[in-house]
C-alpha positions in Angstrom: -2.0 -19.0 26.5 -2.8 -15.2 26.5 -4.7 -15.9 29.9 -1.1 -17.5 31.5 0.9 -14.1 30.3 -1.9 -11.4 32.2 -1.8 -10.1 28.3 -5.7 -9.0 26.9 -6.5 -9.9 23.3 -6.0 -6.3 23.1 -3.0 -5.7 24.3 -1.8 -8.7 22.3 -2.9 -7.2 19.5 -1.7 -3.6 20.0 2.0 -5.1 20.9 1.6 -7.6 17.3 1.1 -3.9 15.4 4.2 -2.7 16.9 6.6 -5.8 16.2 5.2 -5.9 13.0 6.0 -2.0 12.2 9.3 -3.1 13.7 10.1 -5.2 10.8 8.4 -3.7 7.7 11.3 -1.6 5.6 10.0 1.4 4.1 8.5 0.2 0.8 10.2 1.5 -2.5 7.6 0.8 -5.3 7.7 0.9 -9.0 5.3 3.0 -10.8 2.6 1.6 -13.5 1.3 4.9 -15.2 -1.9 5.3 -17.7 -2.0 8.5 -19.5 0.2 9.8 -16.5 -1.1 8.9 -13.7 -0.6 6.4 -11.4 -2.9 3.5 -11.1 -0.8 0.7 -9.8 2.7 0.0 -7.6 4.9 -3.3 -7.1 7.2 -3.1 -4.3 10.7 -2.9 -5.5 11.9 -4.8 -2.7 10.8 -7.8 -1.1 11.1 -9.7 2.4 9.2 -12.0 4.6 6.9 -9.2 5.9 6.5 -7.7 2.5 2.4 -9.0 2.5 2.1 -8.2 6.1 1.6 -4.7 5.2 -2.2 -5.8 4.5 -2.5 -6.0 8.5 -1.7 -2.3 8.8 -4.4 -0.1 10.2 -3.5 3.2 7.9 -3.2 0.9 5.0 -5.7 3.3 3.8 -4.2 6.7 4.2 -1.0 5.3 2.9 -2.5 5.1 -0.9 -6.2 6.6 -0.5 -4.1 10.0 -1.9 -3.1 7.8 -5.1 -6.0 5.8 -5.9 -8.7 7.7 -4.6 -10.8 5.8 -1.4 -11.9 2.7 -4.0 -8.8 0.8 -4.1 -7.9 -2.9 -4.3 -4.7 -4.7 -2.6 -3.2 -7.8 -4.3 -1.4 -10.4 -1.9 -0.5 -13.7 -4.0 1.8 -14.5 -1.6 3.8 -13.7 1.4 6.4 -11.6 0.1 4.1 -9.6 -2.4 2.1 -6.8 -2.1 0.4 -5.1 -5.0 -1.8 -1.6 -3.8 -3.5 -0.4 -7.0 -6.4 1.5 -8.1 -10.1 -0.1 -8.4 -11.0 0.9 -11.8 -10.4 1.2 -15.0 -10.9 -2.2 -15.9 -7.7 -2.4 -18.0 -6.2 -2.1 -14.8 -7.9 -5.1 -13.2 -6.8 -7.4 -16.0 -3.3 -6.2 -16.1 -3.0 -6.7 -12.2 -4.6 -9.9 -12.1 -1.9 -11.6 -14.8 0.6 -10.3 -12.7 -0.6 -12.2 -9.7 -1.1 -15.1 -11.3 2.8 -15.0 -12.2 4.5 -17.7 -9.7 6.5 -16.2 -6.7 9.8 -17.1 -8.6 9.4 -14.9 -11.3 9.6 -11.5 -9.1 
């Protein structure tokens, strides 16, 4: 198909980046704090692209300043994204009941 167009993989790709940039709204998140800092957010709001944002190439300067460069990046389903920090294990455990939670309930 990409052959018929004159398109490279890479171009393909470069333009897919750019629509997809296109369509993801800035991201307002919620906050989940232990002893003050932050170690986990949940997008406030939520669209069809909401999960995309896993695609991103600077999906890792967009939360390495709050999480440090060990961070983990919950997608349970296509309009939920859950950046949030690597350790403690608390954290892990309280992340991974809230992605077990069905789509409905966010």
């Amino acid at each position: 198909m990409l052959r018929d167009t004159g398109i490279s993989p890479g171009e393909a790709h470069t333009i897919a980046l750019s629509n997809l940039a296109k369509q993801l709204i800035p991201s307002i998140f919620s906050t989940q704090k232990i002893d003050g800092k932050i170690v986990a957010l949940q997008s406030t709001v939520s669209t069809a692209y909401t999960a995309s944002r896993i695609l991103m190439p600077d999906l890792h300067e967009q939360f390495v300043g709050l999480f440090g460069s060990s961070f983990l990046v919950a997608v349970p389903g296509r309009d939920s994204f859950f950046p949030f920090a690597a350790h403690p294990k608390h954290i892990i455990d309280y992340m991974s009941g809230v992605v077990k939670k069905p789509p409905s309930a966010f």
